[in-house]
Each structure stands twice: as structure tokens, then as C-alpha cells.
MARKELUM-257033 format. One record per atom (N, C-alpha, C): residue number from 1; residue in three letters; atom name; x, y, z. Coordinates in steps of 0.05 Angstrom, whole numbers, padded with zeros to 5 digits. Layout:
<atom num="NUM" residuo="ALA" atomo="CA" xx="X" yy="Y" zz="Z"/>
...
end
This chain:
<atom num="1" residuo="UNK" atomo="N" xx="00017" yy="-00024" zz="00000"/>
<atom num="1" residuo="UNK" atomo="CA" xx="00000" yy="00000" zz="00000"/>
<atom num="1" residuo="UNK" atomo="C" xx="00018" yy="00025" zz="00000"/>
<atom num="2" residuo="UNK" atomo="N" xx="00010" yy="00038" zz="-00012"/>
<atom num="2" residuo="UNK" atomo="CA" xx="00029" yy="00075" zz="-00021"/>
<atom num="2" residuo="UNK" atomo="C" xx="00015" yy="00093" zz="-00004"/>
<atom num="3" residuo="UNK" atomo="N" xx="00022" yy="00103" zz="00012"/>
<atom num="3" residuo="UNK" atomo="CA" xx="00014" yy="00123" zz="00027"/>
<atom num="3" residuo="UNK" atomo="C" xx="00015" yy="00152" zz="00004"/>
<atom num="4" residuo="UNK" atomo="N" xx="-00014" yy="00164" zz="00009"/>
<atom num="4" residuo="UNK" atomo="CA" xx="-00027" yy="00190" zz="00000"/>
<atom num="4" residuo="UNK" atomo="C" xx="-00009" yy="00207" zz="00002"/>
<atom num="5" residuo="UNK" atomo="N" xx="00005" yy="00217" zz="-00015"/>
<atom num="5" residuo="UNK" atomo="CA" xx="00021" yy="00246" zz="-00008"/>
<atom num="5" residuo="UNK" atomo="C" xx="00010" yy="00266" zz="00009"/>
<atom num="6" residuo="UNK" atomo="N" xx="-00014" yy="00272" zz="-00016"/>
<atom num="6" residuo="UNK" atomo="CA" xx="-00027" yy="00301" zz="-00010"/>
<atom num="6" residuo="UNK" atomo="C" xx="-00044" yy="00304" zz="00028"/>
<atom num="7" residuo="UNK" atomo="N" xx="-00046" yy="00278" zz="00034"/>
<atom num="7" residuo="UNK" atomo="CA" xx="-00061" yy="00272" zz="00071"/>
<atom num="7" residuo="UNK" atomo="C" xx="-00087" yy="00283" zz="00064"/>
<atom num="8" residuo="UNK" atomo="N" xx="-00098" yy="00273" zz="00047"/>
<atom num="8" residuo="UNK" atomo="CA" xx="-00126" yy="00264" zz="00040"/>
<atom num="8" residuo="UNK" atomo="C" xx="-00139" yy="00246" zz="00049"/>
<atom num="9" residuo="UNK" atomo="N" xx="-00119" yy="00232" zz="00067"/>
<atom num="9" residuo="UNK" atomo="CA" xx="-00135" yy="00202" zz="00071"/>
<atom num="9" residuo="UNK" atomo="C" xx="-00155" yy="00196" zz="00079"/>
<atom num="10" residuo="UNK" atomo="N" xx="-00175" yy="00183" zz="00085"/>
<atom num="10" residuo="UNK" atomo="CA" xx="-00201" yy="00182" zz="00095"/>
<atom num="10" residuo="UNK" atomo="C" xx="-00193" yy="00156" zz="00111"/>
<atom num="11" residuo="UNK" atomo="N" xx="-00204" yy="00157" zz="00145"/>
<atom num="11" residuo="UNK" atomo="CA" xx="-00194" yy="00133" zz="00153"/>
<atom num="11" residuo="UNK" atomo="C" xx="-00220" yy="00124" zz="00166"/>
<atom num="12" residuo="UNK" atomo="N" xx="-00245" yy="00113" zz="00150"/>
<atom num="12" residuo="UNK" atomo="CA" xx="-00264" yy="00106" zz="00167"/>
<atom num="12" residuo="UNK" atomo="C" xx="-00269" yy="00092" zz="00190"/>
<atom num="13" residuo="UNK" atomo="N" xx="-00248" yy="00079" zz="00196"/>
<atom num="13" residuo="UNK" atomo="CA" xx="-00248" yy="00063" zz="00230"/>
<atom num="13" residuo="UNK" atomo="C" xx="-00240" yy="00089" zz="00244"/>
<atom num="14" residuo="UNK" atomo="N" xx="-00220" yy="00094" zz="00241"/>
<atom num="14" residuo="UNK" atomo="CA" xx="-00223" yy="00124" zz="00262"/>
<atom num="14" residuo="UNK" atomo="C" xx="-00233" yy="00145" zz="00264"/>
<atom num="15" residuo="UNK" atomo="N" xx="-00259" yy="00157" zz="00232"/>
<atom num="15" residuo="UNK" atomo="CA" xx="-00278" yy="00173" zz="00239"/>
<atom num="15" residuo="UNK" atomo="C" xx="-00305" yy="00167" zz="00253"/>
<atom num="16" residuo="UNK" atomo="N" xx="-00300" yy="00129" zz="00254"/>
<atom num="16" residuo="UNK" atomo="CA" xx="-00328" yy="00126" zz="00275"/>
<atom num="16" residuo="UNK" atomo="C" xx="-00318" yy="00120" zz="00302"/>
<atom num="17" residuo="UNK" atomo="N" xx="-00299" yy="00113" zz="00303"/>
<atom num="17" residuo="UNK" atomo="CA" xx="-00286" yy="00121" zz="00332"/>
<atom num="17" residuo="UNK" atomo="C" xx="-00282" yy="00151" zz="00347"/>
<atom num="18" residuo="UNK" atomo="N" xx="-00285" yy="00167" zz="00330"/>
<atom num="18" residuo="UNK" atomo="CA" xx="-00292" yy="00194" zz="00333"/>
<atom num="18" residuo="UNK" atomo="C" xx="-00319" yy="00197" zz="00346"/>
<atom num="19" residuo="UNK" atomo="N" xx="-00335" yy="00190" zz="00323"/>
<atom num="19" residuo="UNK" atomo="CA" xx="-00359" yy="00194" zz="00333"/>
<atom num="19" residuo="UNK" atomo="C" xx="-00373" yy="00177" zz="00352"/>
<atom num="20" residuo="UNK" atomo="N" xx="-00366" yy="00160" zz="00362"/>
<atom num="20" residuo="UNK" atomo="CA" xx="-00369" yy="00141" zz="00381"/>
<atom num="20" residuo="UNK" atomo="C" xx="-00362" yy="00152" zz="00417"/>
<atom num="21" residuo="UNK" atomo="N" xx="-00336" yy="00150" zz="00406"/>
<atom num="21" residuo="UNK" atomo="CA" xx="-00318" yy="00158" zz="00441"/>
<atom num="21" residuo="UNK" atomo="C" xx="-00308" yy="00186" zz="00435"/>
<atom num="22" residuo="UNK" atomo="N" xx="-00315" yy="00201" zz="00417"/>
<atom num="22" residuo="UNK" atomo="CA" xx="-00305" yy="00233" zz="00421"/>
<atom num="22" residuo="UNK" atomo="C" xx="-00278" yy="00231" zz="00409"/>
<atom num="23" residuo="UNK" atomo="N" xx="-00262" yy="00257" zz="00403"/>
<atom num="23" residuo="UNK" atomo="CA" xx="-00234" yy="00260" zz="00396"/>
<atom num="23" residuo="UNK" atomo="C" xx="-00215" yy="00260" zz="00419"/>
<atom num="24" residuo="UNK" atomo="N" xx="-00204" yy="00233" zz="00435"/>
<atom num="24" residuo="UNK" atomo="CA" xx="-00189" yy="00236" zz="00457"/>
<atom num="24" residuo="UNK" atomo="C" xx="-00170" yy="00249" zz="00450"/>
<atom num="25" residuo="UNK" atomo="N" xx="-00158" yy="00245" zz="00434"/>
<atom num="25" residuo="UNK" atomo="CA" xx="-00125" yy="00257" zz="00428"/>
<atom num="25" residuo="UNK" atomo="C" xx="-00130" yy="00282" zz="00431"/>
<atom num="26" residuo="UNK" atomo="N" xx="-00149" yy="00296" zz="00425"/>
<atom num="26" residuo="UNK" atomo="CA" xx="-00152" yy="00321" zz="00418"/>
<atom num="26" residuo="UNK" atomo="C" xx="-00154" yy="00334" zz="00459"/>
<atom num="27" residuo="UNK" atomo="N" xx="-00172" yy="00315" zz="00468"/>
<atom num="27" residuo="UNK" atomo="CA" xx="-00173" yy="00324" zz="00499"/>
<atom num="27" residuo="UNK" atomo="C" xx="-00153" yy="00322" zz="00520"/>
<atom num="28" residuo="UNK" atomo="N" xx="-00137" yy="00298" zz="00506"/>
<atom num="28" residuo="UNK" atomo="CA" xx="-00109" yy="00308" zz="00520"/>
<atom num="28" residuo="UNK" atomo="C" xx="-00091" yy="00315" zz="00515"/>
<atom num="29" residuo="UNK" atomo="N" xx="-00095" yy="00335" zz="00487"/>
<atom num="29" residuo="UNK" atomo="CA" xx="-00081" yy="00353" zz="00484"/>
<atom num="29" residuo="UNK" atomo="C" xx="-00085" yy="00375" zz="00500"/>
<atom num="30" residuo="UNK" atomo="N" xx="-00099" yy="00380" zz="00509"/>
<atom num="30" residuo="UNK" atomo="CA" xx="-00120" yy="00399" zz="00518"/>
<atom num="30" residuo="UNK" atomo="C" xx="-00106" yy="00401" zz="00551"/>
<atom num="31" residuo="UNK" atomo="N" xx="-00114" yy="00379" zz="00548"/>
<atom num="31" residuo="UNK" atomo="CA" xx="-00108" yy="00364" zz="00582"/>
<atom num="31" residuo="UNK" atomo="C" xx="-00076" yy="00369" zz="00588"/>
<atom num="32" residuo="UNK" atomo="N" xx="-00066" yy="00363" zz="00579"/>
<atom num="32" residuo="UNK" atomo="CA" xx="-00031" yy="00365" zz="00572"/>
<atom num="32" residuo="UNK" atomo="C" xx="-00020" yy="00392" zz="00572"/>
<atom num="33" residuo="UNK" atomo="N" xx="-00042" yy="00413" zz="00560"/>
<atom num="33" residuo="UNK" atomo="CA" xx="-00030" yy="00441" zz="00559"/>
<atom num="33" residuo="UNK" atomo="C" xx="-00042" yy="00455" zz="00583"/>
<atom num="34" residuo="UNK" atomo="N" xx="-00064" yy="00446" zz="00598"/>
<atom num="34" residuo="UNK" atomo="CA" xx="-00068" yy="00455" zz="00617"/>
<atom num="34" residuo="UNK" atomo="C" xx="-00052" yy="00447" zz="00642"/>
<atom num="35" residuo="UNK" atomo="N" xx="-00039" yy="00431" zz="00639"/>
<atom num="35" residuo="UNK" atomo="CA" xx="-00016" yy="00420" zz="00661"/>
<atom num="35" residuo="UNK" atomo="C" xx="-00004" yy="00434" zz="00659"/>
<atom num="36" residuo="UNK" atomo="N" xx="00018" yy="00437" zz="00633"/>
<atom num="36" residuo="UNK" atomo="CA" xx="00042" yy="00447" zz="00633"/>
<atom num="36" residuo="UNK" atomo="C" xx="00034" yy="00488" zz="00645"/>
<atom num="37" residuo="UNK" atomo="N" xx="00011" yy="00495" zz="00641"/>
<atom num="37" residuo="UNK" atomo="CA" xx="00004" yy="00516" zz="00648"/>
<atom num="37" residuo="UNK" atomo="C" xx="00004" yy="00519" zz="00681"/>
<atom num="38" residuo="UNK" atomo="N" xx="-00006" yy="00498" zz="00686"/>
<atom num="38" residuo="UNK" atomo="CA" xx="-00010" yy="00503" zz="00719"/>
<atom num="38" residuo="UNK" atomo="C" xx="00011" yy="00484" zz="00726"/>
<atom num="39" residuo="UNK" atomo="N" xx="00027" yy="00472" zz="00732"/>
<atom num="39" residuo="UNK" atomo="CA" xx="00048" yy="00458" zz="00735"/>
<atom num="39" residuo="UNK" atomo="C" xx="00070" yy="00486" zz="00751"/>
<atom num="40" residuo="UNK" atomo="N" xx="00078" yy="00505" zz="00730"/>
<atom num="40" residuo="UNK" atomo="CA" xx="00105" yy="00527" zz="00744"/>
<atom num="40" residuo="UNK" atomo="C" xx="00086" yy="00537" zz="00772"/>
<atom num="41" residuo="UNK" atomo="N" xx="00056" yy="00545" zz="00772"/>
<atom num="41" residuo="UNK" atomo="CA" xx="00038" yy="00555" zz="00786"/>
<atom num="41" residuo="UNK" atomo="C" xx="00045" yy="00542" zz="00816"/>
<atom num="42" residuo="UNK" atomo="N" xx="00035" yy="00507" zz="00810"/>
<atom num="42" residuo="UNK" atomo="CA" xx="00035" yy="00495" zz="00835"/>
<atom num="42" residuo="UNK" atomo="C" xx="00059" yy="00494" zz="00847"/>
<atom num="43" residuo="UNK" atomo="N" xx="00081" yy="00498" zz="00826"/>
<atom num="43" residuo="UNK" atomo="CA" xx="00123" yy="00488" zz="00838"/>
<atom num="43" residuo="UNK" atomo="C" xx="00116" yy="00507" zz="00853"/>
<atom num="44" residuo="UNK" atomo="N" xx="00115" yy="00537" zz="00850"/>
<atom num="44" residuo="UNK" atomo="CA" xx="00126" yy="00560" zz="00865"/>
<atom num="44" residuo="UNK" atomo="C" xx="00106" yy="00572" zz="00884"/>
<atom num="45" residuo="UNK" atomo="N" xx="00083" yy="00558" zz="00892"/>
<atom num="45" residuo="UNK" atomo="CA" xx="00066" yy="00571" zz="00909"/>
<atom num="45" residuo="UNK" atomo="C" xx="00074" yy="00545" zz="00927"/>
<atom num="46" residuo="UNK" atomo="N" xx="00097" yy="00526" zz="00931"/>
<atom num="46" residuo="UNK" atomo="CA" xx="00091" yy="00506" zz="00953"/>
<atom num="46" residuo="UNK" atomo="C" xx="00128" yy="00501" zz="00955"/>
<atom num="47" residuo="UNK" atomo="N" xx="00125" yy="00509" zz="00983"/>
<atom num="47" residuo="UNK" atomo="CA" xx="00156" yy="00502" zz="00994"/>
<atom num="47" residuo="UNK" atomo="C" xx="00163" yy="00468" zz="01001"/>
<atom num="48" residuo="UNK" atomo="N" xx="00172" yy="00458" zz="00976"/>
<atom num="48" residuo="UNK" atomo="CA" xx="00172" yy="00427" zz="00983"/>
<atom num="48" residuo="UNK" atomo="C" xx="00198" yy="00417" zz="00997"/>
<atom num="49" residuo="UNK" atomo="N" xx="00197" yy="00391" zz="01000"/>
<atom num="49" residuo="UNK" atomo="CA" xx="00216" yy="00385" zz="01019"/>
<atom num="49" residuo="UNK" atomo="C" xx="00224" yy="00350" zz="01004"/>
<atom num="50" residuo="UNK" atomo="N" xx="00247" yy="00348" zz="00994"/>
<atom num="50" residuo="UNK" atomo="CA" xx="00245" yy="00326" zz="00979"/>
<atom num="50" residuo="UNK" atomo="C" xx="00232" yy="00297" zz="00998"/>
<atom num="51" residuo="UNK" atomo="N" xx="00237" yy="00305" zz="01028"/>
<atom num="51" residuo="UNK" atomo="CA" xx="00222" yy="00281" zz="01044"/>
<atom num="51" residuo="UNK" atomo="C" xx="00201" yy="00279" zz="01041"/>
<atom num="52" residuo="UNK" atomo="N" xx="00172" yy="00298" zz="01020"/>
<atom num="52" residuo="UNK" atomo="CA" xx="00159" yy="00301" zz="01010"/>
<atom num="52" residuo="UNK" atomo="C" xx="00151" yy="00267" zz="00988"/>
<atom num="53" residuo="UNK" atomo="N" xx="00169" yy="00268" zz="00983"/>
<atom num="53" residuo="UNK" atomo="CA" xx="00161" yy="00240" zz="00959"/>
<atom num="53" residuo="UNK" atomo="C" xx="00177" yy="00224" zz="00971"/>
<atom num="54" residuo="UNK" atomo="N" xx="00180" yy="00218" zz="00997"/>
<atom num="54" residuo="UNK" atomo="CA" xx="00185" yy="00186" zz="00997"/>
<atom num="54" residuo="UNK" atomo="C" xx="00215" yy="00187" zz="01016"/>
<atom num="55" residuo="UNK" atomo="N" xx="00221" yy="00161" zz="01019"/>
<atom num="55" residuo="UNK" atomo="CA" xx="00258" yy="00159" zz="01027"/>
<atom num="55" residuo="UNK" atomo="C" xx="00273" yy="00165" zz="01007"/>
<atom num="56" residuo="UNK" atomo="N" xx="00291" yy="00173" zz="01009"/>
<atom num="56" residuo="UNK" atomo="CA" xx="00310" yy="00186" zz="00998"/>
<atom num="56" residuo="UNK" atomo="C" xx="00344" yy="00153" zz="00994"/>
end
């Protein structure tokens, strides 16, 4: 099989998987950039202590 240059492709198992269970990829993209957004937020509003996560 030759893959489509132009990415025209039509991939009907994954546009009814779309429509079935929603566009995950798309939500944890979503999900993923809202982390990295609040992630520097939560580092610097909390004085951690590496005894924090465990034995050392």
C-alpha cells in the first residue's frame, strides 16, 4: 500500500471512533497544555521538601 502524499486520507475506522468515544487525542491535548500551564503555578506557590516524595 502507497501512502497519500497530499493527507487526504479518509480513515473510516477512526472517523467512527470519533464519533463514538469523542476525539481523545484532541482532549489530552487539551489536558496536557493545561498542566504544563499550571504545573510552574503549583512548583512556586509550595515550599517542598524532597522528604515530600518518599525515602531518599
Amino acid at each position: 500500500m502507497i501512502p497519500n502524499p497530499t493527507g487526504n486520507d479518509h480513515l473510516p475506522v477512526y472517523e467512527s471512533l470519533l464519533r463514538e468515544r469523542g476525539d481523545v487525542v484532541a482532549e489530552a491535548r487539551v489536558a496536557a497544555e493545561q498542566m504544563q500551564d499550571q504545573a510552574p503555578q503549583a512548583s512556586s506557590s509550595h515550599d517542598w521538601d524532597p522528604s515530600d516524595f518518599g525515602p531518599q
